[in-house]
C-alpha positions in Angstrom: -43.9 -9.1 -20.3 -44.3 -11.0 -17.2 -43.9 -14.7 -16.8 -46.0 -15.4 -14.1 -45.3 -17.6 -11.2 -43.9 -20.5 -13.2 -40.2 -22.5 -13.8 -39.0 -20.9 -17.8 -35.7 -23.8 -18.2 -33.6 -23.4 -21.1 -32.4 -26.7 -22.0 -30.1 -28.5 -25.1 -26.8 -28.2 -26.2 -27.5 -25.5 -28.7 -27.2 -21.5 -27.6 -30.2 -19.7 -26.5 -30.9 -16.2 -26.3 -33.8 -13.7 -24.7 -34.8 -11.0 -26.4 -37.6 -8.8 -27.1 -38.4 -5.0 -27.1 -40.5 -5.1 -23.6 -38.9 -6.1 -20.0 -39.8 -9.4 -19.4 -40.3 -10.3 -15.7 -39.1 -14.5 -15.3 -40.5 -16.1 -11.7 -38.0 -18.7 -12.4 -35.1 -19.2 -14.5 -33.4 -22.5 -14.8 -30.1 -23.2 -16.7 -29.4 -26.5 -17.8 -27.2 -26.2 -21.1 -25.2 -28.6 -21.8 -21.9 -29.1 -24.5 -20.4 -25.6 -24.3 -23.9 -24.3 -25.2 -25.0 -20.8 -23.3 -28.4 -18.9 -22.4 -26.7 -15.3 -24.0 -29.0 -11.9 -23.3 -29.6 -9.9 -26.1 -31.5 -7.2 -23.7 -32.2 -6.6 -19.5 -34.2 -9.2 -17.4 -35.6 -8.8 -13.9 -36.3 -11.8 -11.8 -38.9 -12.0 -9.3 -37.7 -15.3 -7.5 -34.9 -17.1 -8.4 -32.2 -17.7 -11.1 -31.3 -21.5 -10.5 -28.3 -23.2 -12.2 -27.6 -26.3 -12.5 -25.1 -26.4 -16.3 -24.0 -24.0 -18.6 -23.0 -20.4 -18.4 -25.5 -17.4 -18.6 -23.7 -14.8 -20.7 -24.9 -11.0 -20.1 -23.7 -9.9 -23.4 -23.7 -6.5 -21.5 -26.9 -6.3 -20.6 -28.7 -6.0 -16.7 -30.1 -8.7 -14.7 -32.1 -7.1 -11.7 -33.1 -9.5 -9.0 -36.3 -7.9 -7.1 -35.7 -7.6 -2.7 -36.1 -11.5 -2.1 -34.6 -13.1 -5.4 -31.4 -14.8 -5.2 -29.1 -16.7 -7.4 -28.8 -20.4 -6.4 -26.0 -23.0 -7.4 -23.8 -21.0 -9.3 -20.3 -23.5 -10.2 -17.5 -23.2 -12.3 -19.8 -25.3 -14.3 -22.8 -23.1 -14.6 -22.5 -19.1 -13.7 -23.2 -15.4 -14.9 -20.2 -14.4 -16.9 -19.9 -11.4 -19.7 -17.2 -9.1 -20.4 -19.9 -5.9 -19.3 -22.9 -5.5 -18.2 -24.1 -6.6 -14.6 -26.5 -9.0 -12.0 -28.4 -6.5 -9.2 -29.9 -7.1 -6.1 -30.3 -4.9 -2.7 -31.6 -5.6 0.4 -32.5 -3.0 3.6 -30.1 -4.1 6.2 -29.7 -3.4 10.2 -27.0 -4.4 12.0 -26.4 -7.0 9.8 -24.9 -10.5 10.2 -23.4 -12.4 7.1 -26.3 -10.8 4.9 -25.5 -11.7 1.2 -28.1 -9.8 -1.0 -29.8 -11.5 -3.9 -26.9 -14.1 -3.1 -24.5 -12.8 -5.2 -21.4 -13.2 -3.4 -21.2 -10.3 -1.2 -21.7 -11.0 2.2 -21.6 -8.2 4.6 -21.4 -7.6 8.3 -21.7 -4.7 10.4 -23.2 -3.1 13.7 -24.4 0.0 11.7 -27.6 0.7 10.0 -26.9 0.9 6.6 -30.0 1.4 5.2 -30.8 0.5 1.3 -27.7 -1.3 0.5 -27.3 -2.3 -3.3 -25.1 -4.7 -4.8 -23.8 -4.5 -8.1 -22.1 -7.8 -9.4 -19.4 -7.5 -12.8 -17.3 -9.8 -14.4 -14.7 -7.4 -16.0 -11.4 -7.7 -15.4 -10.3 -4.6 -13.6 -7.6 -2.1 -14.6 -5.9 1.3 -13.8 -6.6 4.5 -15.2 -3.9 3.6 -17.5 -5.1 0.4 -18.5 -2.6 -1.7 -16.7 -3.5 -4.6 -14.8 -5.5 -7.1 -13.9 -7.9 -8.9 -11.7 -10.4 -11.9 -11.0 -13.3 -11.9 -13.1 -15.8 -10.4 -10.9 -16.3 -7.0 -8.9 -18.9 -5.5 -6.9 -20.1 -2.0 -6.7 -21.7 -1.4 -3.1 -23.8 1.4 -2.2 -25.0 1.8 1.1 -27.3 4.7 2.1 -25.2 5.4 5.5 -21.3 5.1 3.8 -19.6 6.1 6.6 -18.3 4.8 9.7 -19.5 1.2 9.2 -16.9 -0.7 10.6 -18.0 -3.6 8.3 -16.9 -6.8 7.4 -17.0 -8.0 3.4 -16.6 -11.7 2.4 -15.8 -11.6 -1.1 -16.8 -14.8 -3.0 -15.7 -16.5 -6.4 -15.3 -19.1 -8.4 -12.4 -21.0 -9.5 -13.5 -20.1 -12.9 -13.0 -16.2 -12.8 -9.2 -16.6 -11.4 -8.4 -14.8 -14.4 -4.4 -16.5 -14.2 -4.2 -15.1 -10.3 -2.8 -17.8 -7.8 -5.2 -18.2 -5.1 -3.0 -17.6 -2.6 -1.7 -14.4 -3.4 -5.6 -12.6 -3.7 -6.3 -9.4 -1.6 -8.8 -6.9 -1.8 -8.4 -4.3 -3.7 -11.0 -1.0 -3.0 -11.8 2.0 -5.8 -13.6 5.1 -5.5 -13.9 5.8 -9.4 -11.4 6.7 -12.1 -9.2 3.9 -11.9 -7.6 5.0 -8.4 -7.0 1.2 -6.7 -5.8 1.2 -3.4 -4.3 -2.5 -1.8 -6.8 -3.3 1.3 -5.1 -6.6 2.1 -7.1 -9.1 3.9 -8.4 -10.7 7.2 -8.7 -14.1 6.2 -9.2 -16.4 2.8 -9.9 -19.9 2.3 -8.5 -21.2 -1.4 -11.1 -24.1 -0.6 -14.1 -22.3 0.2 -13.1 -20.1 -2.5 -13.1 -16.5 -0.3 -11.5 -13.6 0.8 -12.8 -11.5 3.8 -11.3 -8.1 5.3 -12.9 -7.0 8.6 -12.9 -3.2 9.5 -14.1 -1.1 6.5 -15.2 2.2 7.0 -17.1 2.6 3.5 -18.4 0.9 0.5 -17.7 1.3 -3.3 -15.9 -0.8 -5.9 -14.3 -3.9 -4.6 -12.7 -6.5 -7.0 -9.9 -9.3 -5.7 -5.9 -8.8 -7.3 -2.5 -9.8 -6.4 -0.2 -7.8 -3.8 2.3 -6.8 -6.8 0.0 -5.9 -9.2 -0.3 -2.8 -11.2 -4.2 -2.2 -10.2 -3.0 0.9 -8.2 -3.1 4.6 -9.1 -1.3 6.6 -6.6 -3.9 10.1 -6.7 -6.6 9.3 -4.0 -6.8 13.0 -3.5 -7.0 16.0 -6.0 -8.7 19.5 -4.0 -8.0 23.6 -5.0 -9.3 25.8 -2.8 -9.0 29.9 -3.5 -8.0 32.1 -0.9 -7.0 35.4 -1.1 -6.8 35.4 -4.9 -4.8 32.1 -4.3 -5.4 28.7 -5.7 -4.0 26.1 -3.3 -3.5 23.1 -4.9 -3.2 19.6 -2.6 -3.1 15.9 -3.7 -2.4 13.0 -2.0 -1.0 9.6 -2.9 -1.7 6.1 -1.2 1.2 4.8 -2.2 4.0 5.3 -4.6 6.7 2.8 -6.6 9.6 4.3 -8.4 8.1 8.3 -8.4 10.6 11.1 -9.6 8.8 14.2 -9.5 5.1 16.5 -10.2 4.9 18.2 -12.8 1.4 20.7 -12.0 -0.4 21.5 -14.9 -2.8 24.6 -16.2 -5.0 24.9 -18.4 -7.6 27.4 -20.0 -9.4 25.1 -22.7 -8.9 21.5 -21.2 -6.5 20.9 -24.5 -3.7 22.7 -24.1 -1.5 22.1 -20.9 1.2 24.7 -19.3 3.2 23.1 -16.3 3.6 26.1 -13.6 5.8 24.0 -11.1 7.1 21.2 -10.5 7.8 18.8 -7.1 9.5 16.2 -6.4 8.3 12.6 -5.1 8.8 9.9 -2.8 10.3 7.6 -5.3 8.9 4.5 -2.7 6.5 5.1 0.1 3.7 2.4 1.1 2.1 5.6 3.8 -0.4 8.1 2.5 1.8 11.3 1.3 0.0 15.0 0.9 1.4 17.3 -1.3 0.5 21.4 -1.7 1.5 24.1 -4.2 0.1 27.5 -4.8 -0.8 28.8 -8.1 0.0 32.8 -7.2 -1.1 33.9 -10.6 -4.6 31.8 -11.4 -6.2 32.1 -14.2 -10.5 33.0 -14.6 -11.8 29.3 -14.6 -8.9 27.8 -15.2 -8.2 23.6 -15.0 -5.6 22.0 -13.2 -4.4 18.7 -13.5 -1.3 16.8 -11.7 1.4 14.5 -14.3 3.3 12.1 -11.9 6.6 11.4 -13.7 8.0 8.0 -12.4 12.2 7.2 -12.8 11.7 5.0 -15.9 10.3 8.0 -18.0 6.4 6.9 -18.2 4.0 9.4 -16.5 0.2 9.0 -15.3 -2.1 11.7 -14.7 -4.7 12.7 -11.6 -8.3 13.9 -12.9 -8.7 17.7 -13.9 -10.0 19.9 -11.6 -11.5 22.9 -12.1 -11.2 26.5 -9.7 -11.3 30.4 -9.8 -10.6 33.0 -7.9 -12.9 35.3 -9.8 -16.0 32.6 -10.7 -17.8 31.3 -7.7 -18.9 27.7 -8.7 -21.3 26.3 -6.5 -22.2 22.5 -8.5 -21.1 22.4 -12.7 -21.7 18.9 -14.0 -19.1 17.9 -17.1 -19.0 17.0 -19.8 -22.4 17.2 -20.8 -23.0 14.8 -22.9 -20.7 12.4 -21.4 -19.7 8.6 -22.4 -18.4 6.9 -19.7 -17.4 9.3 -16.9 -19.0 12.3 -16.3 -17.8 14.8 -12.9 -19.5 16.4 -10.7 -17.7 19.4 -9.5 -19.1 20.4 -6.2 -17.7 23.9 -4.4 -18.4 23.8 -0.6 -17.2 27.0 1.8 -17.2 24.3 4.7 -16.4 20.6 4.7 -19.8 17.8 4.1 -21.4 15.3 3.3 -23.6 14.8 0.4 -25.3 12.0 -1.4 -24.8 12.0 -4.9 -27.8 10.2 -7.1 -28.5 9.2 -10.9 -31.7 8.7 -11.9 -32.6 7.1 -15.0 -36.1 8.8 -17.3 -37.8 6.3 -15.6 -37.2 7.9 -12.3 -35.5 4.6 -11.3 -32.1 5.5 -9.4 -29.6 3.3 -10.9 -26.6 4.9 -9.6 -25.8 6.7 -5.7 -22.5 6.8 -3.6 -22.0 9.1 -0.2 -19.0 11.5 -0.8 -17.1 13.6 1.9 -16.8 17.1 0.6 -13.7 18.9 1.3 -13.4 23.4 1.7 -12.7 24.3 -1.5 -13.8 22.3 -5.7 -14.2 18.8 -5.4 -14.9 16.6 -8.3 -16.9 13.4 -8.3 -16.3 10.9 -11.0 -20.2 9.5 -12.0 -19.2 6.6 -13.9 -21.8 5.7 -17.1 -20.2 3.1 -19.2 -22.6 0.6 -18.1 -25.8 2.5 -18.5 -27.8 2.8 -21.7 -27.5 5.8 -23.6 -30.6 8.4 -22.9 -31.1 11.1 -20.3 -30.5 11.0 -16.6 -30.9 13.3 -13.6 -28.1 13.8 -11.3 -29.6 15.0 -7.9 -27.5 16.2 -4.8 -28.7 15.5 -1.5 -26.7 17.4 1.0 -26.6 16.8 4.9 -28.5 20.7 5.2 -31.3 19.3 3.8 -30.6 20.7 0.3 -31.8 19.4 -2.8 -29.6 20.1 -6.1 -30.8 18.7 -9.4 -29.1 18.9 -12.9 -30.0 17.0 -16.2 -27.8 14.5 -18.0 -27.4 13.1 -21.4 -24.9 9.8 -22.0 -24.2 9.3 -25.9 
């Protein structure tokens, strides 16, 4: 359904909702709710102009709004704005040496002196958490993809509103930078302006998740790194942390079946380090296809764990995509001879890619978290796209 080059308002103090079982197209979308009442999605929109907003919130109810090249969003307050506990507002732009480019004015307003190519901007307004659930931050994230992710030197202006503070004191917001599974790490700040309602970090090498959290907060995982690599009938194990409060020691796991878990060693840890920290053990006695996973003990008795990793000595695995079906993560595990990059897409039955991040391979089984809890159920193809020139394709289902 298409609604042609016209103004659709949604007016009144009582809720509204759009629904339907076709994808309508709006030209322009107005909201102008007033006493408490909302415009709530029951299904997807796209937007060919503009969403303008003037009172009242515009609830996603977990659905996607997907803002075509030159749509943008236009007075958003803490009177009138996109909120929802899931589901997302998309809009991308081509950008070249960009200059304070904000794409479908969401919030996200990027500078760099690098080509990045098809950049697309994914805004949320979850609260974030660990991979253990703990934590918390603003109400709002963004999800960057740029097709050149490396290098970029870029500067991000993150923008909110007083109304997705989430109980965080102004003053004490940072940026806070994840490359899937819950692993936060603390990228501080340049600048922030409480008034303007902003915090900007000059500098960054690559895109990915980006939300805004206190210094002290427990948004942080301390595995950035998880690699094996098989040598000699060897599995060399090596992990790395960002950062690490109140560690006692490693316990590595093994496991045959993904269910049941051995620990063959254990190492201690730093107990308090703010540096990077690499850690290696060898598994002398590797199993065929075996898993491995890492269980960080910390002094007060709790314990986290890194992702699982699969490797064999005996099994040469070139690209094994799992599991299959999946819910909300599924991992790419990619076995490269020689370090590279590769460009890792979803595509959705449509043939619309919905999903792509840039990933530096490392020698040796490197797993790629592909995360699908915002995506409709259905089937999807992953495809590979490595700097050689070749092409890797496997089929997904999400249930």
């Amino acid at each position: 359904m298409a609604a042609g080059s016209s103004i659709i308002r949604f007016t009144g103090n009582a809720n509204s909702q759009i629904l339907g079982n076709n994808l309508p197209l709006f030209d322009i979308l107005e909201i102008e709710k007033t006493g408490g009442a909302q415009l709530l999605l029951q299904r997807g929109i796209n937007i060919r102009t503009a969403i303008n907003f003037s009172s009242g919130p515009l609830n996603l109810n977990g659905n996607i709004i997907f803002l075509t090249t030159n749509a943008t969003l236009n007075g958003e307050s803490s009177a009138s704005y996109i909120t929802g506990t899931s589901g997302y507002v998309e809009g991308s732009m081509i950008l070249s040496s960009p200059v304070s480019q904000n794409p479908g004015n969401l919030g996200a307003v990027i500078s760099s002196s690098q080509n990045l190519g098809l950049v697309i901007v994914r805004r949320g307004h979850q609260s974030q958490t660990n991979a253990g659930g703990n934590g918390n931050s603003i109400l709002r994230y963004y999800d960057i993809s740029s097709a050149n992710n490396s290098g970029l030197n870029a500067t991000l202006r993150f923008n909110y509103l007083d109304a997705e503070l989430n109980g965080l004191a102004e003053n004490s917001l940072v940026l806070w930078k994840s490359t899937g599974n819950g692993q936060w790490t603390n990228e501080g700040f340049t600048s922030r302006d409480n008034g303007l309602n902003y915090v900007e970090k000059t500098g960054i090498a690559s895109f990915s998740r980006w939300t805004l959290s206190s210094v002290n907060n427990a948004l942080p995982v301390v595995f950035v790194f998880f690699n094996t690599h098989c040598e000699n009938g060897i599995v060399s194990i090596t992990w790395k942390t960002a950062q690490e409060m109140k560690t006692n020691f490693f316990n590595i796991e093994r496991s045959q079946d993904g269910r049941n878990w051995v620990s063959i060693g254990t190492m201690p840890a730093a107990g308090n380090s703010n540096t990077e920290r690499t850690y290696k053990f060898n598994d002398n006695a590797p199993l065929t296809n075996g898993l491995y996973r890492i269980a960080q003990h910390d002094l007060d008795g709790s314990k986290q764990y890194s992702v699982i990793v699969r490797s064999s000595c005996d099994v040469k695995e070139n690209m094994i995509l799992w599991p299959n079906p999946a819910q909300s993560t599924a991992w790419l595990s990619l076995t490269t001879n020689a370090g590279s990059p590769v460009l890792v897409k979803l595509y959705d039955s449509k043939g619309t890619l919905v999903y792509m991040q840039r990933v530096t391979l490392t020698t040796g089984n490197n797993q790629v978290a592909i995360p699908l809890n915002r995506l409709p159920n259905g089937t999807y193809e992953v495809v590979t796209d490595f700097m050689n020139g070749t092409i890797k394709t496997l089929r997904l289902i999400k249930n």
